[in-house]
N, C-alpha and C positions, 0 to 999 in steps of 0.2 A: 654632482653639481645640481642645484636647483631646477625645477620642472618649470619653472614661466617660460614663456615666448623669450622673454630678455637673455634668460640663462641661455639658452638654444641657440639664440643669437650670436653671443658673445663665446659659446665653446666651439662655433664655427668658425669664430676669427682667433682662438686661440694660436696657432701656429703661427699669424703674424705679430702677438702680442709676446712670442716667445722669440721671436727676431727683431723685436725693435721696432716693425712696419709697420705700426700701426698710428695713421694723421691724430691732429692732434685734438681733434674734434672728437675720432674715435675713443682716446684714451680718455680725454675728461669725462664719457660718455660710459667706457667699462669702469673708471672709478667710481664715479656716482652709482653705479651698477652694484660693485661691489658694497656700497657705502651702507646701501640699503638689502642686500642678501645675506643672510648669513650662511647660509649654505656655499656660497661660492667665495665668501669671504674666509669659510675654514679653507679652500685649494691651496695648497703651495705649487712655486713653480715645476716638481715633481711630478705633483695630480695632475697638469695641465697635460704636461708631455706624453706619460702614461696614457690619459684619455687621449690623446691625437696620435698615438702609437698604438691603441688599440681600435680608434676607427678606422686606419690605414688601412689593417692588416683585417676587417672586416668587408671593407670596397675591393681590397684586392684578391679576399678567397668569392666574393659577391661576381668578380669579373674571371672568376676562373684562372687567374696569374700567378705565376711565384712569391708570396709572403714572405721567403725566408730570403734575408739578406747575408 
């Protein structure tokens, strides 16, 4: 994903962008986002989940917990 502030932004709210929760302000907000990155405009919904499946399991070896599901 892209290095801006924006990118960072928006791979933080990936997990609600991947359930639908996200208002509607937000979403006009990651498409304009996308509109203009190409970087995060190559993601599929694949890359999103993989990156918020490997931050998980990054916080949860960080907090010393069971990773493995």
């Amino acid at each position: 994903m892209g290095k801006t502030p924006s990118c960072k932004k928006f791979r933080l709210m990936a997990d609600e962008y991947i359930e639908g929760e996200l208002t509607d302000a937000e979403m006009r907000d990651l498409e304009a986002h996308i509109a203009e990155c190409e970087e995060c405009r190559k993601m599929r919904p694949a890359d999103w989940y993989m990156m918020m499946m490997n931050e998980l399991d990054e916080e949860l070896t960080r907090r010393e917990l069971d990773n493995r599901i």
